[in-house]
C-alpha positions as CSV (number, residue, x, y, z in Angstrom):
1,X,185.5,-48.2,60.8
2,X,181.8,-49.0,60.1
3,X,179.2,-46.2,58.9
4,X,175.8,-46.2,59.8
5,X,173.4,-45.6,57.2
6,X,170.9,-43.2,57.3
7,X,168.0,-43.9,55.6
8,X,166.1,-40.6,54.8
9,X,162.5,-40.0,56.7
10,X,159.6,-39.0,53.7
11,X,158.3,-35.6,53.8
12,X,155.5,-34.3,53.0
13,X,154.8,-30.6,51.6
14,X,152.2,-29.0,52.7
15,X,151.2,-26.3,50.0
16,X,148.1,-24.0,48.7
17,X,146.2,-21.0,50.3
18,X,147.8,-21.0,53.5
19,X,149.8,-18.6,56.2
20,X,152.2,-21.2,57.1
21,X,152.7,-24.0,54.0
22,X,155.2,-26.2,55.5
23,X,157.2,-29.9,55.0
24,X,156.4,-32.2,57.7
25,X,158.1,-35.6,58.5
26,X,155.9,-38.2,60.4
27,X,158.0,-37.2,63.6
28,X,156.6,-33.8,62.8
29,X,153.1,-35.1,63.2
30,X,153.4,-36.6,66.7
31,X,153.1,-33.2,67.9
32,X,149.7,-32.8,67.3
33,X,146.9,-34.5,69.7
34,X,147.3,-38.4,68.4
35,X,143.8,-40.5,68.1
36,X,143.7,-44.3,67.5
37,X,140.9,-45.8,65.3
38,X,140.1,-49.3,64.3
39,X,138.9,-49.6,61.0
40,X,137.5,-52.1,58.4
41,X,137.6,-51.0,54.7
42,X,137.1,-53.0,51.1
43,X,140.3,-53.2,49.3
44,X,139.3,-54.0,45.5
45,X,142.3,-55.7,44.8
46,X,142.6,-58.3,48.4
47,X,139.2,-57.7,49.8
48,X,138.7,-56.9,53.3
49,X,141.4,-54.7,55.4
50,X,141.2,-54.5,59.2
51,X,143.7,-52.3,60.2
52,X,144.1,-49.5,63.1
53,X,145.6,-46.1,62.7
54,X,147.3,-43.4,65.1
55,X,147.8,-40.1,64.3
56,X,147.1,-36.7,64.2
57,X,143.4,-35.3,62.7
58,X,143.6,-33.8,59.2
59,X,141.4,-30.8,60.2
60,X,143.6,-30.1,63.2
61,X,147.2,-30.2,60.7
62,X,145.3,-27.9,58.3
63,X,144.3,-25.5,61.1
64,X,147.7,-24.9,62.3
65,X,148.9,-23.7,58.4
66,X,146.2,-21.0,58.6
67,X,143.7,-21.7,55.4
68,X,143.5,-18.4,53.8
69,X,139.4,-18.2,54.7
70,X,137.8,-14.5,53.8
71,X,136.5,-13.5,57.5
72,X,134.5,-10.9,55.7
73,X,132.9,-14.2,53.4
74,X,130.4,-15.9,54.9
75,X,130.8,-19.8,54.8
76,X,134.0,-19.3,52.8
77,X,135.7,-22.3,53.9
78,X,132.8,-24.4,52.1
79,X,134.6,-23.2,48.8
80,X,138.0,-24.8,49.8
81,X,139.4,-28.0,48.5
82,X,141.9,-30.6,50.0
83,X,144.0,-32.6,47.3
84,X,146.2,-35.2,48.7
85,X,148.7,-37.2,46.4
86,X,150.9,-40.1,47.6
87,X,154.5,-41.2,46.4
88,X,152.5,-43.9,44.3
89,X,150.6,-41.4,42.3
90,X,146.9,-42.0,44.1
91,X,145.0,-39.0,44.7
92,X,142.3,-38.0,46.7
93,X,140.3,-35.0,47.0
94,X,138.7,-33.5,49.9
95,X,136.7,-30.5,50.7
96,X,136.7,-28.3,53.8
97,X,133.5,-29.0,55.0
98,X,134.2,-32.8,55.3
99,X,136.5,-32.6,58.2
100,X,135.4,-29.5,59.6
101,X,133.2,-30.0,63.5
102,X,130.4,-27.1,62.2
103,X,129.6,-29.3,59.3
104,X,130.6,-32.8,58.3
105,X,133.5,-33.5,61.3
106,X,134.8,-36.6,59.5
107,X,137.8,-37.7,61.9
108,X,139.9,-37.8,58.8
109,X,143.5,-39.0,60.1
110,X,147.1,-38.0,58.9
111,X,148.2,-41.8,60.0
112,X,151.3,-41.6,61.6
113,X,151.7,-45.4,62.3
114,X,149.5,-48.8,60.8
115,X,149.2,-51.4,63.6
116,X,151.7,-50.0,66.2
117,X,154.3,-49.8,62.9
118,X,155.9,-46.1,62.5
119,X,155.1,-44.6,58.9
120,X,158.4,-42.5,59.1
121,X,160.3,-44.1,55.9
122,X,157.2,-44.4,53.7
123,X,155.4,-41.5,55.1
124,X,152.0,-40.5,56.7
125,X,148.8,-42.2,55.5
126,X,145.3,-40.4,54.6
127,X,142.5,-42.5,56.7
128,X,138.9,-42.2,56.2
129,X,137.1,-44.1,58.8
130,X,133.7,-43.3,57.6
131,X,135.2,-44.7,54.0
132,X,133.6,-48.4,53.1
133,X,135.6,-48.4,50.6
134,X,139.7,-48.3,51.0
135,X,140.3,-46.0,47.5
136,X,140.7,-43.0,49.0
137,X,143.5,-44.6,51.7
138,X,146.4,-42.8,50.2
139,X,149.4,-44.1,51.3
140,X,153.1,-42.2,51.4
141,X,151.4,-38.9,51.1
142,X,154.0,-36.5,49.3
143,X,151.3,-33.4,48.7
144,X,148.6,-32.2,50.5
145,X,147.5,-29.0,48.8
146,X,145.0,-26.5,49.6
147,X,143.1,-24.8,47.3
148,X,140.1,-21.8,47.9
149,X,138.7,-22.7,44.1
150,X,136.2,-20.3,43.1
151,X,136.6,-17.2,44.7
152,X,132.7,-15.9,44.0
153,X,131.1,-12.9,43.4
């Protein structure tokens, strides 16, 4: 009798000042609204990446978890940060007002497949289109934690 093997799907958590901190699987991703983008980024170690990325928007993901924002603080949600780590150990940090529409509205991606390839063994991918520079392409994301900092006065 032959056994399948079932190779586990990666998982990200989904953790900080937030209603709803969850674990998501790239299957869980695909039900958010998906956008596509082409982009071209410097890699410092091969040069040159042209890649394109589906998924669902980082701002839109973060939304749904409920960011603990002070409604009584105006422009609180300028003091929150986004840290994302991958299984490799890269890091990248956001903030709040990057991927936000009143301010920034960077279509920051939670890439949920690289050139029509699914992510779901290695796990979603951070994608900055805006980014020249490919460093903060995190790759495998385990984390994404977010944080209100300073609280203020």
């Amino acid at each position: 009798m032959s056994q399948s093997l079932i190779q586990p799907v990666a998982e990200l958590a989904l953790t900080g000042d937030l209603a709803r901190p969850a674990r998501l699987t790239v299957p869980d991703l695909l039900g958010w609204p998906q956008h596509r983008v082409r982009v071209t980024f410097d890699c410092a170690t091969s040069g040159p990446q042209h890649h394109h990325f589906t998924g669902p928007r980082l701002y839109d993901v973060l939304t749904d978890a409920g960011p603990g924002f002070d409604p009584r603080r105006r422009k609180d949600r300028l003091r929150f940060l986004i840290a994302v780590t991958g299984t490799d150990g890269h890091h990248a940090l956001l903030t709040w007002a990057e991927i936000d529409p009143d301010f920034a509205h960077a279509p920051v991606l939670l890439a949920a497949s690289i050139d029509d390839t699914p992510l779901d063994l290695a796990g979603p991918q951070l994608v900055l289109p805006q980014d020249r520079c490919g460093a903060r392409y995190i790759s495998g994301i385990s984390a994404i934690r977010v944080d209100g900092g300073y609280p203020g006065p």
